[in-house]
C-alpha positions as a Markdown table, in Angstrom:
| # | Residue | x | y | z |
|---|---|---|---|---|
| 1 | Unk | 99.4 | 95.5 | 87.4 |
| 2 | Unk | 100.7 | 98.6 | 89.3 |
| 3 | Unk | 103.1 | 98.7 | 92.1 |
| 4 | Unk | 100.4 | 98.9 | 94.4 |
| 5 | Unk | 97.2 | 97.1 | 94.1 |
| 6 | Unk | 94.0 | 96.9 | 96.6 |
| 7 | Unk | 91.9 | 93.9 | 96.9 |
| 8 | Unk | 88.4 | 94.5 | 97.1 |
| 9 | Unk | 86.4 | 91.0 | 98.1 |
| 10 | Unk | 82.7 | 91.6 | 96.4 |
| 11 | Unk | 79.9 | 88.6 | 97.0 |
| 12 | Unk | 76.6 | 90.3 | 95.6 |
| 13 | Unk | 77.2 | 93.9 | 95.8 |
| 14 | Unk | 75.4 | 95.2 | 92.5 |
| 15 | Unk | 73.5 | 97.3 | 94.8 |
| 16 | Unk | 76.0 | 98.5 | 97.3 |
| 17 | Unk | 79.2 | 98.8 | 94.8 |
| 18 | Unk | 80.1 | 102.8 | 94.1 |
| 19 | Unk | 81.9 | 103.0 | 90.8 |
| 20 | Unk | 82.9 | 106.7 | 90.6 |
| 21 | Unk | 84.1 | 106.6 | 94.2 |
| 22 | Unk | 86.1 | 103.9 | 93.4 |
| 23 | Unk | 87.9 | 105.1 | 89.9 |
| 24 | Unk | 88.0 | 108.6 | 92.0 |
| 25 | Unk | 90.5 | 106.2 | 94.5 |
| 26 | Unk | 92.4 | 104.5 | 92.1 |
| 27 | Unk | 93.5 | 107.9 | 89.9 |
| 28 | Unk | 94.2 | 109.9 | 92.5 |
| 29 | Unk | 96.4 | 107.6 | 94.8 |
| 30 | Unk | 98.1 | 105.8 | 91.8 |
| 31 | Unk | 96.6 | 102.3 | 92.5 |
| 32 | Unk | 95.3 | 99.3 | 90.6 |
| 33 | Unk | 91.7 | 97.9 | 91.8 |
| 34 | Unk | 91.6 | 94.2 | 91.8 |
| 35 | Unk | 88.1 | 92.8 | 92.1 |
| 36 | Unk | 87.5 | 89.4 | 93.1 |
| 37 | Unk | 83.9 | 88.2 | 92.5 |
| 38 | Unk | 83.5 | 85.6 | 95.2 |
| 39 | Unk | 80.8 | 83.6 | 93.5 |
| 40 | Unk | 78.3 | 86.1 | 93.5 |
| 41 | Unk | 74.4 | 85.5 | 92.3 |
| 42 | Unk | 73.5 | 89.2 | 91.3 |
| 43 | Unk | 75.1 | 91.2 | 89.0 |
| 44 | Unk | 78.3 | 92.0 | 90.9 |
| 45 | Unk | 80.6 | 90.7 | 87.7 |
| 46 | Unk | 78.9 | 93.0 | 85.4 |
| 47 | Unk | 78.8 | 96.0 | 87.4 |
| 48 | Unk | 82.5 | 95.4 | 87.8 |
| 49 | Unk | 83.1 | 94.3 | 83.8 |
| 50 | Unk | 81.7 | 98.5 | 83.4 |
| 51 | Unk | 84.3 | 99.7 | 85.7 |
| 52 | Unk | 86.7 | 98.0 | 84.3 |
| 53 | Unk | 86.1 | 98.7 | 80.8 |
| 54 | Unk | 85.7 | 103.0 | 82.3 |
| 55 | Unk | 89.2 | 102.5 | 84.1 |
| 56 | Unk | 91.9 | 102.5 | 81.5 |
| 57 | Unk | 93.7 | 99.9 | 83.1 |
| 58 | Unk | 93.4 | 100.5 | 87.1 |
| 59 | Unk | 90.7 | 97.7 | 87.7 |
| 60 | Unk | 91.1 | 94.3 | 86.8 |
| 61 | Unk | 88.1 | 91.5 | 87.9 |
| 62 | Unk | 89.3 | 87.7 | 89.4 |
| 63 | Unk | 86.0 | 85.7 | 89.3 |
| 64 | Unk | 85.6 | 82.7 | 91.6 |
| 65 | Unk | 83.2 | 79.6 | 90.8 |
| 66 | Unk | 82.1 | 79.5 | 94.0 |
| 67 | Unk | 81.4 | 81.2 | 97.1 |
| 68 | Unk | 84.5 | 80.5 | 99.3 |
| 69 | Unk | 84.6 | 83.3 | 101.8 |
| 70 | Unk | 85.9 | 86.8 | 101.9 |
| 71 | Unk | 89.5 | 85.3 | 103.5 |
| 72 | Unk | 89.9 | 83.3 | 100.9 |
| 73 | Unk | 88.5 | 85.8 | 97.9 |
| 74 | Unk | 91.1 | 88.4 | 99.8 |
| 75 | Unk | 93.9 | 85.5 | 99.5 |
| 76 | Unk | 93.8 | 84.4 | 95.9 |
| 77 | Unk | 93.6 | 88.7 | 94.9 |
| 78 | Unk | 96.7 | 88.9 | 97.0 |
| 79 | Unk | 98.7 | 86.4 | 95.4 |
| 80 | Unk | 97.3 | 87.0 | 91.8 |
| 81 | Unk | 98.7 | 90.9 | 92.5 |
| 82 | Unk | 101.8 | 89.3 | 94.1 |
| 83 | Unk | 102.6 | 87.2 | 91.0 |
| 84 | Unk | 102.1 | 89.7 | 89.0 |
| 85 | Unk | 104.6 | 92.5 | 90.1 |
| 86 | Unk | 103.2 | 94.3 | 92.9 |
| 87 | Unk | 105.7 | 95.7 | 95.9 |
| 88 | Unk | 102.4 | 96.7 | 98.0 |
| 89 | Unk | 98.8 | 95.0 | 98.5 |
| 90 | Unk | 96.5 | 95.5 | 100.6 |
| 91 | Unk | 92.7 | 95.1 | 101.2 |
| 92 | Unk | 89.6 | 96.9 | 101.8 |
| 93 | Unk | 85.4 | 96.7 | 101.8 |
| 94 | Unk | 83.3 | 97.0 | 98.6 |
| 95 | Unk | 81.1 | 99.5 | 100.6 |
| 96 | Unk | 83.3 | 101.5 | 101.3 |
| 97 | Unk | 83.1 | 101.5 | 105.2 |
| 98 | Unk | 86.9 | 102.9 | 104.9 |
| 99 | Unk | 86.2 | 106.1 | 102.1 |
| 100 | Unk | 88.3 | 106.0 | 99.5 |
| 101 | Unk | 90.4 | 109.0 | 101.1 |
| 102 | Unk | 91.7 | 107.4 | 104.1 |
| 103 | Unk | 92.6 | 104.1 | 102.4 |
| 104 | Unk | 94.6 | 106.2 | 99.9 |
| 105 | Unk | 96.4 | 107.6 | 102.9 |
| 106 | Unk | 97.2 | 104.2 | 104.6 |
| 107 | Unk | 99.0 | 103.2 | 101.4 |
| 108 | Unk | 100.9 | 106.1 | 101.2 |
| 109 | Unk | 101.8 | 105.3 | 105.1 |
| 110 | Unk | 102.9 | 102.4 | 103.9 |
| 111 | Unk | 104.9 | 103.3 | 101.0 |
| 112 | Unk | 106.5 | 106.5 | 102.7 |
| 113 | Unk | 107.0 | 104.4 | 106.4 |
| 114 | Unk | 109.5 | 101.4 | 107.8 |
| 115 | Unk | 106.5 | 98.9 | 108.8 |
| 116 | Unk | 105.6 | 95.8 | 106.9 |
| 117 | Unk | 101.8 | 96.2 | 107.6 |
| 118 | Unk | 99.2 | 99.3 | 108.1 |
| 119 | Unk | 96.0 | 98.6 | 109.7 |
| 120 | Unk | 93.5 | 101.3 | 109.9 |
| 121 | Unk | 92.0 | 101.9 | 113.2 |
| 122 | Unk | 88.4 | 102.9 | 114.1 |
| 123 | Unk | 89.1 | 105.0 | 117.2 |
| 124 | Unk | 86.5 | 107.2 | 118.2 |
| 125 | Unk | 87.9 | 110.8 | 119.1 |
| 126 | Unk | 86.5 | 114.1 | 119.0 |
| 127 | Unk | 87.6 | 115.4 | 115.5 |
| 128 | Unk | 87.3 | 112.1 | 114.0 |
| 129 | Unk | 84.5 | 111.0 | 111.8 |
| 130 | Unk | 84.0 | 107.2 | 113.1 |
| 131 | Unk | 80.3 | 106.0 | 113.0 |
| 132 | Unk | 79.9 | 103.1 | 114.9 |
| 133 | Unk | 76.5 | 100.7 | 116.1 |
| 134 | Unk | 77.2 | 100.6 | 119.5 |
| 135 | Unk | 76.4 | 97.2 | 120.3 |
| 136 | Unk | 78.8 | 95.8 | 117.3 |
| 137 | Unk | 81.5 | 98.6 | 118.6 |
| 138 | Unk | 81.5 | 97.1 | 122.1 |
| 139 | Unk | 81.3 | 93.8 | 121.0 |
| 140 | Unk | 84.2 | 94.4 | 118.8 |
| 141 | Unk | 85.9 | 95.8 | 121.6 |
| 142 | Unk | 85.5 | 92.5 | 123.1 |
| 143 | Unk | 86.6 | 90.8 | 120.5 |
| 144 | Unk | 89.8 | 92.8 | 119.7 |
| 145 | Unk | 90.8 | 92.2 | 123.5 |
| 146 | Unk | 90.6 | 88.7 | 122.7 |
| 147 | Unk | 92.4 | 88.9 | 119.7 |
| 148 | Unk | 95.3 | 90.3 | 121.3 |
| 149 | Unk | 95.6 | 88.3 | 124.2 |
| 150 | Unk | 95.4 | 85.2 | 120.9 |
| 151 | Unk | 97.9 | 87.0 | 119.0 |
| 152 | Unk | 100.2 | 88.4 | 122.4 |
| 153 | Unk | 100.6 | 91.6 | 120.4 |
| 154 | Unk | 98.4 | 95.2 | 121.5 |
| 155 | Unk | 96.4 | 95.6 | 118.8 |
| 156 | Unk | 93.6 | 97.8 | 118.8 |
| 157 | Unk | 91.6 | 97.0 | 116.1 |
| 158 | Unk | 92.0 | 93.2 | 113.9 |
| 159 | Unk | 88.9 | 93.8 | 112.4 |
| 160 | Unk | 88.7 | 97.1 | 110.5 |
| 161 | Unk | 88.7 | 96.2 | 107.2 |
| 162 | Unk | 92.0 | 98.7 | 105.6 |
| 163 | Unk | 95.0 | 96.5 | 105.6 |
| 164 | Unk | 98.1 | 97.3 | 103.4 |
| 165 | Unk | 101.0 | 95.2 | 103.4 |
| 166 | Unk | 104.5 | 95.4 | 102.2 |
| 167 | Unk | 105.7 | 92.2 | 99.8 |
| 168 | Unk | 108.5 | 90.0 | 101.7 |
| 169 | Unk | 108.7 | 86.7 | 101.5 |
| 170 | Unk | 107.2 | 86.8 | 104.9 |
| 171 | Unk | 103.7 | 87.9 | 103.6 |
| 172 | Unk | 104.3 | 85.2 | 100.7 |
| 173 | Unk | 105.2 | 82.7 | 102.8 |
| 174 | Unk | 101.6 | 83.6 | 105.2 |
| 175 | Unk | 99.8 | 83.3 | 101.9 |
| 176 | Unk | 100.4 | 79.9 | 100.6 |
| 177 | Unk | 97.5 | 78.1 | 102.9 |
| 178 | Unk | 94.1 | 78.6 | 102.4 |
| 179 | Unk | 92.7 | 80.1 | 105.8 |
| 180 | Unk | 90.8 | 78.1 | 108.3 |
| 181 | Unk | 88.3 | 81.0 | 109.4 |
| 182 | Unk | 86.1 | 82.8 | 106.6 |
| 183 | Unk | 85.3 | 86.1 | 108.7 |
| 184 | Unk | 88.4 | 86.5 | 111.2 |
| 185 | Unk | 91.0 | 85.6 | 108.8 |
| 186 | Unk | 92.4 | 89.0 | 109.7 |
| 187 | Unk | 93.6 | 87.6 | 113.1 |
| 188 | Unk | 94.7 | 84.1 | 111.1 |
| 189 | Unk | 96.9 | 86.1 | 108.8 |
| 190 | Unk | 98.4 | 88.5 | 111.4 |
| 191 | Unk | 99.2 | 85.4 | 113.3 |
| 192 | Unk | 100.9 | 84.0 | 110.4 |
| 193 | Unk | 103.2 | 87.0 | 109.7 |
| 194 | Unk | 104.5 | 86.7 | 113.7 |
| 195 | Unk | 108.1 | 85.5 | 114.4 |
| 196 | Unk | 107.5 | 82.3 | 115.9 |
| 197 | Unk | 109.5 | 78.8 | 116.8 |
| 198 | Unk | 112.7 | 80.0 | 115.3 |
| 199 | Unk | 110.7 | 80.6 | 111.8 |
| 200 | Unk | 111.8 | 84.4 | 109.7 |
| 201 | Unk | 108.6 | 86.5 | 110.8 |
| 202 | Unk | 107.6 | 90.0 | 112.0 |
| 203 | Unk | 107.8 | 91.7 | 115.6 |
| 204 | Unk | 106.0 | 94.4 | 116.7 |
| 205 | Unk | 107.7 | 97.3 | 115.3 |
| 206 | Unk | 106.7 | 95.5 | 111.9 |
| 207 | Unk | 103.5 | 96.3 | 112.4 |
| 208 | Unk | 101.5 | 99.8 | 112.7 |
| 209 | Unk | 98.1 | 100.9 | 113.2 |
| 210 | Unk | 96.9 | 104.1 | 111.9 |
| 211 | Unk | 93.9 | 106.2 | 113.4 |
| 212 | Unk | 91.3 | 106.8 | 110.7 |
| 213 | Unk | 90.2 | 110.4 | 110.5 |
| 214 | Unk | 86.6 | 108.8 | 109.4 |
| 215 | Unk | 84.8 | 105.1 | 109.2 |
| 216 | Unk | 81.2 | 104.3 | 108.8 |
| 217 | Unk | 79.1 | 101.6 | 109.5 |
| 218 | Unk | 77.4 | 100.8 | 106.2 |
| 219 | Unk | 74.1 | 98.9 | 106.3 |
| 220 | Unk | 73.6 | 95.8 | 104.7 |
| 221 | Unk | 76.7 | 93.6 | 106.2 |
| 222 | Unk | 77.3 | 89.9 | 105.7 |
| 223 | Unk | 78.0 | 89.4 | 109.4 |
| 224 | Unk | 75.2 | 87.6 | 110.7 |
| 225 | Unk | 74.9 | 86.3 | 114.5 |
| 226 | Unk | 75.7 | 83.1 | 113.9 |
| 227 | Unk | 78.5 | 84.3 | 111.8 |
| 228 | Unk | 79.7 | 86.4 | 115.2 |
| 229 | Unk | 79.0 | 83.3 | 116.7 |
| 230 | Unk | 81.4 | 81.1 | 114.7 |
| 231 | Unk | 83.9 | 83.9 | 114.8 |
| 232 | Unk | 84.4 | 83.5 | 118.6 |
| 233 | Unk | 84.8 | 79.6 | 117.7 |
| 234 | Unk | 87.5 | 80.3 | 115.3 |
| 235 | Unk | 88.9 | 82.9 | 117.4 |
| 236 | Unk | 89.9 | 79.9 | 120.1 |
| 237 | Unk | 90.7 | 78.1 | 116.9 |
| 238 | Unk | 93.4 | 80.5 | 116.0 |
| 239 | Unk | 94.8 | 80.9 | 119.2 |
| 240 | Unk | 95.2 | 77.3 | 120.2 |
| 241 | Unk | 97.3 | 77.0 | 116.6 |
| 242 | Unk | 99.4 | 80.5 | 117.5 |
| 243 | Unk | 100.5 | 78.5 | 120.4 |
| 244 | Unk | 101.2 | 74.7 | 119.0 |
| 245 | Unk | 104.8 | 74.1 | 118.0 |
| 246 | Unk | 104.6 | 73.9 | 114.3 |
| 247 | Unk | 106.6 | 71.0 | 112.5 |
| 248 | Unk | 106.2 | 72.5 | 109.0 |
């Protein structure tokens, strides 16, 4: 395993899933590509097995015997890469929503910075590639606002799915528990990493956010209405558990 290893959750991507691109990222950023098959019913494994076996050692596959959720796919990668020697993981989208370039430069952010975590954030500015549905964009805008008002920390964007994280026992520590919310385990997890009742954690300056130079709204998501639905649920979820003393 190389010092710095991206998850990428897949649950039937066959037709979606860009090799090349993907190698391409790997070699020219110095990472390792770890895989995790979340129980998929199309031939996501074997389109993965022929990167892997093309990749001279930069992509690894984690298979999964059942469909469990991209937050818990994204968990089990991070602690397999954890245990096995990486100083830096971090997470991304099998389509690619985040190209291959700008999640190169978010790890090298993080290796070259003082923060514990880099989030990409979709930002749209004039000079800046970010392709957005409207009505998701202003309903994420929604949601985000909500999410930091949950979290009491100004975050812009919890959702964009470029996250690299630096390995402390902090980040180990948020990873032991399976999380509650399959689609806005991104806000669980932050949550997790906070300093909170007396616990070792990150503040603020732990944490920075990086504007994407571009982003695009692939078709073919997973998110469905209800799933928007039940993310507003867990949402409340989350927040109500941020602010319950913990005895653990």
């Amino acid at each position: 395993m190389r010092e710095t290893v991206l998850v990428i959750p897949c649950y039937n991507e066959a037709a979606r899933l860009r090799g090349d691109e993907f190698l391409s990222l790997a070699r020219e950023h110095d990472l390792g590509l770890l895989f995790v098959d979340d129980g998929s019913t199309d031939a996501t494994a074997a389109r993965i097995e022929a990167l892997v076996a093309r990749a001279e050692g930069r992509v690894a596959l984690q298979r999964m015997s059942f469909n469990a959720g991209k937050g818990e796919a994204v968990r089990q990668g991070m602690q397999r890469a954890i245990a096995e020697g990486a100083a830096n993981v971090g997470y991304a989208d099998a389509d690619l929503s985040t190209p291959g370039d700008e999640i190169g430069r978010l790890a090298a952010e993080l290796r070259g910075g003082t923060a514990s975590v880099i989030m990409g954030s979709r930002v749209r500015l004039l000079g800046r590639q970010i392709e957005r549905d409207p009505v998701r964009h202003y309903l994420g805008r929604l949601f985000a606002t909500c999410a930091s008002l949950a979290l009491a920390l100004s975050v812009y964007d919890t959702q964009c799915g470029a996250k690299w994280f630096r390995v402390t026992p902090v980040l180990e520590a948020a990873l032991t528990r399976p999380f509650t919310s399959r689609w806005v385990f991104d806000v669980e997890l932050i949550g997790r990493l906070l300093k909170r009742d007396g616990r070792a954690g990150y503040g603020a300056r732990d944490f920075a956010e990086v504007l994407l130079q571009r982003w695009t709204d692939v078709a073919g998501s997973k998110l469905t209405v209800v799933a928007a639905l039940e993310s507003g649920i867990d949402l409340a979820r989350i927040a109500w558990d941020l602010r319950r003393p913990r005895s653990d």
